[in-house]
N, C-alpha and C positions, 0 to 999 in steps of 0.2 A: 596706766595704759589700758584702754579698751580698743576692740575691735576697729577697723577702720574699714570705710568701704571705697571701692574703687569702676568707676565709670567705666574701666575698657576694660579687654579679659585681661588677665594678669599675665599672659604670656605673653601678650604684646605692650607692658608698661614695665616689664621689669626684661633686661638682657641675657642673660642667665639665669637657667634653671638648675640649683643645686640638690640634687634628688639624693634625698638615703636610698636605701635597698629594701630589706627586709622589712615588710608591714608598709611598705608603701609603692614599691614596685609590685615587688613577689611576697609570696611567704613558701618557704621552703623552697623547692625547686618550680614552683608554679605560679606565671603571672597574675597579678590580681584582678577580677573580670573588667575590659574598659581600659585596662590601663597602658598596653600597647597603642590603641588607637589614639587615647587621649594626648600622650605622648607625639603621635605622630604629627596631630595637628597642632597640638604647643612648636613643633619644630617649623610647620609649615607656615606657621605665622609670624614667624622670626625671633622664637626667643631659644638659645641654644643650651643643650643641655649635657650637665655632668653630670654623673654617679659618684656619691662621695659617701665611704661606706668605714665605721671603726674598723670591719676584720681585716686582718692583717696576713691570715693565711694563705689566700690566694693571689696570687698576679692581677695585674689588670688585663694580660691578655686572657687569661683562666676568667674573671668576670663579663669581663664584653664579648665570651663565649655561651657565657650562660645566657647571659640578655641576649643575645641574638637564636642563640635554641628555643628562647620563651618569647620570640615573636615581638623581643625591642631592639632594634638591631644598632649597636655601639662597636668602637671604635676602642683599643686597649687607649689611646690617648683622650676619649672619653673619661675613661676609670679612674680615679683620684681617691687614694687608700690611707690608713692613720699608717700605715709600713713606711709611707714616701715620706708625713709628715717627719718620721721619726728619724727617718734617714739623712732628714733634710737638717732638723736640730742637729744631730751627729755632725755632719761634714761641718755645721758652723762655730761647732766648737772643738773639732780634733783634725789635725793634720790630715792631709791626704795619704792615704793608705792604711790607715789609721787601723788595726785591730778592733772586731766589736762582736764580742761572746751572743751567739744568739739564739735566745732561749724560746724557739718558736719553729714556723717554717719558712717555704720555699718566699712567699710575699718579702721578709723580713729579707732574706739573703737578697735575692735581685735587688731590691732597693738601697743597700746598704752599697751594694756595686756599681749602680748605677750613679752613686754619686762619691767615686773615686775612693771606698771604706773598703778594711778586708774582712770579709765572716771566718769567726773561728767557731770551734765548739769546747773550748775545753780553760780553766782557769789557769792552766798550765802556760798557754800561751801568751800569758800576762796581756791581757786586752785594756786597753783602755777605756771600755764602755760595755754594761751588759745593755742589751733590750732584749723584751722578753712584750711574745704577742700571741693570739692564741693559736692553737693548731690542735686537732680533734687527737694526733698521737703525742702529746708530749708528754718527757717521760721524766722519772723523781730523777733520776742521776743527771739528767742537763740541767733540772732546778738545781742540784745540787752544786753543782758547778759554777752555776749562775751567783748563787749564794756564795760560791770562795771567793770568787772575782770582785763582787761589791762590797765582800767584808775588807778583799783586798785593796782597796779604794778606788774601784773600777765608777766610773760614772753612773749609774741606773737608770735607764726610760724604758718608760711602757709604752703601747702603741696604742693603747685605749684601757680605759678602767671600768667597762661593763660589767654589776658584776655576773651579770647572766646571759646567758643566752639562749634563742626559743629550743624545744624542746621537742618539733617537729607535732604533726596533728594530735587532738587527744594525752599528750605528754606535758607533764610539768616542765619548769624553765631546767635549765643546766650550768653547771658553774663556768662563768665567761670569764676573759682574761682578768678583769678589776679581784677576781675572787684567787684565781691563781697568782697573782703579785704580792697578795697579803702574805705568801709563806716566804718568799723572798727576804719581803718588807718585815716580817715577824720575825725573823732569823735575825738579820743584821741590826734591827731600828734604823734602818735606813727607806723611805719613802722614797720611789721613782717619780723624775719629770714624767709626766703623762700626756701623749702629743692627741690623743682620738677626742671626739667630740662628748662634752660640752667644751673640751680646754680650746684652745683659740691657732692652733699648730695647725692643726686640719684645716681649719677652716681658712688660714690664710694661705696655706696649700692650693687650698682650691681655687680662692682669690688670684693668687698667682699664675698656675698655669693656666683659667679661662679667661685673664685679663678681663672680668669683669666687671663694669663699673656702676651697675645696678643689679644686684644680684638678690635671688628669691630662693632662700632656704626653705626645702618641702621635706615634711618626715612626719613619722608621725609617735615620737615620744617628744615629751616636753623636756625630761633629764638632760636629753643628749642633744635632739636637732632643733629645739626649740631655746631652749637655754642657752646651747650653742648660737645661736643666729643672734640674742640676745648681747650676749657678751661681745658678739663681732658688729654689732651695730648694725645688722643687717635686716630687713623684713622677711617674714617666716608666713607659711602657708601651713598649715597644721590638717592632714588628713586621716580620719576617723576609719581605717581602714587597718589597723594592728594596736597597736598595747593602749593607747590613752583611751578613754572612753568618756561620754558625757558627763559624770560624778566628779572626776580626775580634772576634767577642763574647766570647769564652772568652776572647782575650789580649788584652782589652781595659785600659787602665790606667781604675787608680782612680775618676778625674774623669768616666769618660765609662761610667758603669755605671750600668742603667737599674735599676727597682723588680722589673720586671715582664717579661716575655718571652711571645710568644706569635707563633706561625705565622701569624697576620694580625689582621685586625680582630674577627671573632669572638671573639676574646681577649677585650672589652671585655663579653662575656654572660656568664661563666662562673665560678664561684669559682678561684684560683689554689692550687695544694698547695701547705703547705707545705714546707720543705727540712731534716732532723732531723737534727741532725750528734751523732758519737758518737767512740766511740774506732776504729771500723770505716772512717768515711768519712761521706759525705752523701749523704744516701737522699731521693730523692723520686720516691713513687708510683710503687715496682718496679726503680726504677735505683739501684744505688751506685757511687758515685766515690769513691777513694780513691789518695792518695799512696802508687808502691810504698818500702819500706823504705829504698832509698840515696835516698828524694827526686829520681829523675831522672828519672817519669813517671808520668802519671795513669793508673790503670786504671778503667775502666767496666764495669762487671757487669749483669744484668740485661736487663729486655725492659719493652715497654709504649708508650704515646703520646712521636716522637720526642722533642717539645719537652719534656717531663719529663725525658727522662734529658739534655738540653741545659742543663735548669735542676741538674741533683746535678754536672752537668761541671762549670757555672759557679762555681757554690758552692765546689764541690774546690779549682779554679784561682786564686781571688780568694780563697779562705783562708789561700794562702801569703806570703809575706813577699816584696818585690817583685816585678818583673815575669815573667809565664811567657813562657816562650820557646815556639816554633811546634810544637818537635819533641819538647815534652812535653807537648801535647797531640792529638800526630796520631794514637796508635792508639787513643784514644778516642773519637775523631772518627769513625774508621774503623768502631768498633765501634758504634756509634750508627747509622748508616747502615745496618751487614750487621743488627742486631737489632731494628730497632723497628719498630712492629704498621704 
């Protein structure tokens, strides 16, 4: 799969917009510069949009509060969480009323309720199901509990398997739900269904409630929203705006290669170039990349908007026959960087 380009802006050929959060809206509490606006006019040109996010801690009235403090103004029926996904696995396979130990916070409770579940906190209550999502207090005695309940043959889901999460400016990452499941999963040898993205729960979540029937995954790690859109058969917009970075996209495998590429949200206004491959290399809008003759590294040529000559790199390197390695594509990289307008 390589790159593909598209004639209109992509906010008017695809009907939904499935937006992550973090690194592609905002990061931390702060929208990312442009990305209010850009949003705005994605809406005004008719493509509508969701927030679809793994934390599981907050509400979706608590999210489409944040987005609207940070100048994107959402709707709690906007918000679509791995909490509902997981809630939503629950009710399909336990009776209504159903007992579900929940090893997390307030996101996990509401959703569990909202679709007919009782939240318990304790193994005592003999639950039929633990889920466990993250929440910045949680504490060793509710995992502990969590852990009697699934050794007790309580069902187990997680609401997302990240195993980090950012770590706010200048700070290393931090342990995300995927890291805190392991002690669970360590205790019993029992593995949780995992509903958050890349797994496919979320994502038909979202599908579901925006009755979308062209839908445009925008995030920007390849693990989770890119892989994720992958496995849902969906096409993906990949913004260079939080965790993936040039090195990471280029030599990225297979599975986790997005449609589309763009320096942020603005992406979402703008027609995409196509990428024209020849016996020369792959040309888009001023750049060409080409394999040199022993096949031991890519050259880049040309000048122009970086993210164009990022899109004829991509091309280049995912036209070859397995995986590229780092150091046949660093002086292109390099060269991208010393050329571009």
């Amino acid at each position: 799969m390589s790159l593909r380009g598209c004639a209109r802006p992509l906010s008017e050929a695809y009907d939904v917009g499935l937006l992550d959060l973090d690194g592609t809206v905002y990061i931390g509490s702060r929208a990312l510069p442009g990305a209010g606006e850009a949003l705005d006019k994605a809406r005004a040109s008719g493509m509508r949009l969701a927030f679809v996010t793994n934390n599981a801690s907050r509400t979706p009235s608590a999210v489409a509060l944040l987005l609207s403090d940070i100048g994107v103004p959402a709707s709690p029926e906007d918000v679509i969480t791995s909490a509902q996904a997981a809630a939503r696995l629950l009710a399909d396979r336990l009776p209504s009323g159903a007992r579900v130990l929940v090893v997390g916070g307030m996101g996990l409770r509401q959703a569990l309720r909202a679709h007919g579940l009782r939240p318990v906190s304790t193994a005592a209550e003999r639950p039929a199901a633990v889920v466990q999502g993250y929440t910045p207090d949680l504490s060793y005695g509710l995992i502990a509990e969590g852990t009697q309940a699934v050794a007790g043959g309580a069902l187990f889901v997680g609401s997302n398997g990240d195993r980090t999460i950012p770590g706010g400016p200048g700070r290393r990452p931090r342990p995300g739900n995927g890291s805190l499941l392991r002690v669970i999963a360590t205790a019993t040898g029992i593995d949780p269904i995992v509903t958050g993205k890349p797994e496919q729960p979320l994502h038909q979540e979202a599908v579901l409630r925006t009755g979308a029937r062209r839908p445009l995954v925008i995030g920007d790690r390849l693990d989770t929203d890119i892989e994720g859109a992958r496995r849902g058969d969906a096409d993906s917009l990949l913004v260079l705006t939080g965790v993936t970075d040039a090195p990471e996209l280029v030599t990225a495998a297979a599975h986790r290669r997005p449609t589309y590429v763009a320096a942020d949200l603005a992406g979402l206004l703008a027609p995409h170039p196509e990428i024209r491959h020849d016996d020369h290399g792959h040309e888009c809008d001023g750049w060409l990349a080409a394999w040199t003759a022993d096949g031991g590294h890519i050259e880049l040529s040309g000048h122009g908007d970086r993210v164009d000559g990022l899109r004829a790199l991509c091309a280049a390197a995912w036209h070859a026959d397995g995986p590229v390695a780092p150091e046949a594509v660093a002086a292109a990289l390099d060269r991208l960087e010393d050329g571009a307008d």
